[in-house]
Structures are given as structure tokens and as C-alpha cells.
C-alpha positions in Angstrom: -85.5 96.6 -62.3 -86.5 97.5 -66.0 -87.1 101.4 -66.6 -90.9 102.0 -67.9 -91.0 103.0 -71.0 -92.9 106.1 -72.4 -96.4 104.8 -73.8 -96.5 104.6 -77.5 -99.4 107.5 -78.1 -97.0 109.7 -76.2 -94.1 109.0 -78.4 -96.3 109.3 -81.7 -97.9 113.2 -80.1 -94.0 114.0 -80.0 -93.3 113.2 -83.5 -96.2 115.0 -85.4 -95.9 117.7 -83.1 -92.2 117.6 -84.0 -93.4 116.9 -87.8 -95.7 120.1 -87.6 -92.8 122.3 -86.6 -91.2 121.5 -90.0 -92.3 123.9 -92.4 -92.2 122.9 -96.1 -89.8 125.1 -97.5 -86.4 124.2 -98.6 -83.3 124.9 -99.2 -80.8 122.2 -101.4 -82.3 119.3 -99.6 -82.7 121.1 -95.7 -86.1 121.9 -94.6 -86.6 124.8 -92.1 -87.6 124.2 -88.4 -89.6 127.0 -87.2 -88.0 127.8 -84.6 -89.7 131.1 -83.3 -87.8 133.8 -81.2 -88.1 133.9 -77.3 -91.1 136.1 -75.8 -88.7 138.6 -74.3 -86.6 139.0 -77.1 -89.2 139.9 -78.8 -90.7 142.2 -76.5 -87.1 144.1 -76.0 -87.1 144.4 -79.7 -90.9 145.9 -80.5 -90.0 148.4 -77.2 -86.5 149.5 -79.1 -88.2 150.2 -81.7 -91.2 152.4 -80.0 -88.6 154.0 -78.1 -86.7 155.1 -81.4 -90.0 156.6 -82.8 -90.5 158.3 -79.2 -87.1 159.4 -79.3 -87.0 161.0 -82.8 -90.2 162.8 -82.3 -89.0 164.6 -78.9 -85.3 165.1 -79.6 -84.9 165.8 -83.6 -88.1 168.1 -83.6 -90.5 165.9 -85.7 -93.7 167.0 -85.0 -94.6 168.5 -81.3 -90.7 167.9 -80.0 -88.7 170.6 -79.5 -85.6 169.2 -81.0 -82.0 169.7 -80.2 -81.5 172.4 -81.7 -84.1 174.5 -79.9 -83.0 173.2 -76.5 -79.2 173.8 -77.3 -79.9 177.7 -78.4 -82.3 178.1 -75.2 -79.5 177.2 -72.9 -77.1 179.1 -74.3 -79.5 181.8 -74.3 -79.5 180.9 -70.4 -75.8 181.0 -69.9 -75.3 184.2 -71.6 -77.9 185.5 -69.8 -76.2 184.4 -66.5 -72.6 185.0 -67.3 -72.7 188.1 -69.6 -69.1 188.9 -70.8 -67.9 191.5 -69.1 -66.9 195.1 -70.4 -63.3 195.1 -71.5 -61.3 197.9 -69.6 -59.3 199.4 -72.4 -59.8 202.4 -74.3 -59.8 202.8 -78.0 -56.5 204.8 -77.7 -54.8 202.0 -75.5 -55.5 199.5 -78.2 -54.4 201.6 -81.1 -51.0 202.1 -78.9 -50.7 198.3 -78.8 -51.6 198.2 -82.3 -48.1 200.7 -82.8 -45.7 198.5 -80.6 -44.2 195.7 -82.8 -43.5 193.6 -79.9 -47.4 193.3 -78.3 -48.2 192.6 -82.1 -46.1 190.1 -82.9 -47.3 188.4 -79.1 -50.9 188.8 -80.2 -49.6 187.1 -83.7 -48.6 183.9 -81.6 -51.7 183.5 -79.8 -53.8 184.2 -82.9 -51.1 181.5 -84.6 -52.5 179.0 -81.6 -55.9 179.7 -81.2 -57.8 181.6 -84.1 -55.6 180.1 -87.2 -57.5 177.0 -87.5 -60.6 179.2 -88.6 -59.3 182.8 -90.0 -56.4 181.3 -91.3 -52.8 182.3 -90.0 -52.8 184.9 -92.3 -56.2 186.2 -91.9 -57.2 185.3 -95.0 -60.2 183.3 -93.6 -61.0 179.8 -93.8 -64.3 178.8 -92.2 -64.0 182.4 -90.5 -64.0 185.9 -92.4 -60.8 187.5 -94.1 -60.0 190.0 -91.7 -57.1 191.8 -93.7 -60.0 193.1 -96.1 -62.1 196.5 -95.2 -65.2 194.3 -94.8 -66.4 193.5 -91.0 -69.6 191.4 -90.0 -69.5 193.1 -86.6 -67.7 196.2 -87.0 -64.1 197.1 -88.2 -63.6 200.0 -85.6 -60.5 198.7 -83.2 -62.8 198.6 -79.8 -65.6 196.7 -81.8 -63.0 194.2 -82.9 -62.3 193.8 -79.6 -65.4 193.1 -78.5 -66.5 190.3 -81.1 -62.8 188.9 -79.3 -63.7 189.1 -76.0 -67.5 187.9 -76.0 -67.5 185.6 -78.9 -70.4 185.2 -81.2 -71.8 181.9 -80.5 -74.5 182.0 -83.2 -71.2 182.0 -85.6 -69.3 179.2 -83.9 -67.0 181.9 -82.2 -66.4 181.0 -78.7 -65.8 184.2 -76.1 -61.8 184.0 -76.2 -62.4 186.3 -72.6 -63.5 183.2 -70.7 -60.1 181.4 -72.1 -57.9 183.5 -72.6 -56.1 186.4 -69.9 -57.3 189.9 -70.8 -53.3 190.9 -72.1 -54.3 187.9 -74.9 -57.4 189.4 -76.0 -55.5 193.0 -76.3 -52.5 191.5 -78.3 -55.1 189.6 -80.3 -56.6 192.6 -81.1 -53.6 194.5 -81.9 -52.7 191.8 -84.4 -56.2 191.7 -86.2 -56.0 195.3 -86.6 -52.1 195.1 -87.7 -53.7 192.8 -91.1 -55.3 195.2 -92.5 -54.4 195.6 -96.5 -52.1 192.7 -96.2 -51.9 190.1 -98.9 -53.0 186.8 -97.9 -52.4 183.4 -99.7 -55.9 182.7 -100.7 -58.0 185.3 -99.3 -62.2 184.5 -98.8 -64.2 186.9 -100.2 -65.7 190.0 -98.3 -68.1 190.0 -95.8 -70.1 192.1 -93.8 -70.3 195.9 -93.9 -67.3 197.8 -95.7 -66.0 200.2 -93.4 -62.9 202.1 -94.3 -59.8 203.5 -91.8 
């Protein structure tokens, strides 16, 4: 049985439809078949693209958003309000007794080796932190104050509150050890900041 063949109209339809899809542009001797993308791909892409210009407005703060930054100082506003820092327990005169023993010193000098160096500097000196071997202090030099800024951190700065990390005895040899730099000599020392207060 002999297959039908297409009629010849048919055939010639195909080809000029197939000759209209050529467009006349080319390229060392290759003409270009327009060859358009599929519908969704297209749509997925133009709705990318909206979502990007959504997303920038509300999250970066361009125009009515918010931004990031506004929503991240909010909720830390939040948590601090929830979980204030507590109240440390030791008097002035406890810490300036630590600050006499050589021993809780050099203790508070090998958790401030571990956990404060990488912005103070092991020596104190400061690096992206303040020098704090000078007599200038951003939020007071008295011992007590010192610990304080320790204990419950100052966010704003990129300080975190050492008193949620690290065990109260820490924060007390920490201090002991800030207040033991004072007039020492560091390797490249930052420049003062803050208020000077003198001992």
C-alpha cells in the first residue's frame, strides 16, 4: 500500500513559513533563524526582574522600604529590651583587688588574648577597637564602668555583651587586665578616643 503524500500547497506553506523565519542578517555566510524564547521563560524572567525592583525598594530602604538596617537596629532594640544585661555583683573595691593579684590578671590576659585581641589588639593598643592603655575612654575609664562596657557590650560599636559568653570570673579578670594596661607601651598604638579621664 503506497503512503499518501502531503499535498504540494502544504509543502510550499511550510517552506515560506520556514523562509520567513529567516531573518536577513548574517554572519560570514550563516543567516540567523529567529528562533524566539519559550513563553514561560520569558515570563520567569520579566517576574525576576519585578521581583528584584520589589525587593530593593522594601529591603535596602529605597523609597517607602524600611531597609535592613532599620529592621536589624529595631530588633536589637527588642532583644535588649527583653534580655537587659544584668547588674554585675562586684564592687569597685573587689575589682581593684583583682586588679593587685598578678595571678587573676595574667588569667584575664589569656581570655582577652582569646577573645578581645582580634579587635583591641593583644596589647591594647587598638586595632578596629580603641587603645585602652591611653587615659582616653569612650564609655568611662573608672574600673566599675570598664566593667560594665565588658559585661553588656555596646552593640551600636560592634561590641558584643562578653556577659552572655563569657562566666562572670572572665568578665572580672578581663577587667582586671584592661585596667592593668594603663600607661603601657604598645606596638602601634591608635590614637585617643573618647573623654580623657585621669587615675
Amino acid at each position: 500500500m503506497m503512503k499518501r503524500s502531503r499535498p504540494l500547497f502544504v509543502v510550499q506553506e511550510a517552506i515560506v513559513s520556514e523562509q520567513d523565519r529567516i531573518i536577513e542578517h548574517s554572519y560570514d555566510g550563516i543567516q540567523e533563524y529567529d528562533n524566539p524564547m519559550p513563553a514561560w521563560w520569558v515570563t520567569i524572567f520579566w517576574a525576576t526582574i519585578i521581583f528584584s525592583a520589589i525587593y530593593a525598594v522594601n529591603r535596602f530602604g529605597i523609597g517607602a522600604g524600611k531597609g535592613r538596617i532599620a529592621e536589624y537596629e529595631a530588633e536589637m532594640a527588642a532583644a535588649r529590651k527583653a534580655h537587659p544585661p544584668e547588674a554585675p555583683s562586684i564592687t569597685p573595691e573587689q575589682l581593684l583587688a583583682l586588679a593587685a593579684s598578678p595571678e587573676r590578671v595574667h588569667e584575664g590576659q589569656e581570655i582577652f588574648a582569646k577573645n578581645c585581641s582580634a579587635c583591641h589588639a593583644t596589647d591594647g593598643g587598638g586595632i578596629i577597637g580603641p587603645n585602652l592603655t591611653d587615659d582616653a575612654w569612650i564609655h568611662g575609664g573608672r574600673i566599675e564602668q570598664i566593667h560594665t562596657t565588658i559585661n553588656g557590650g555596646v552593640l551600636a560599636k560592634g561590641m558584643p555583651a562578653w556577659g552572655q559568653i563569657l562566666k562572670p570570673k572572665d568578665i572580672d579578670e578581663v577587667t582586671a587586665y584592661v585596667w592593668s594596661l594603663h600607661g603601657s607601651r604598645p606596638a602601634k598604638p591608635k590614637a585617643p578616643e573618647g573623654e580623657v579621664m585621669a587615675r
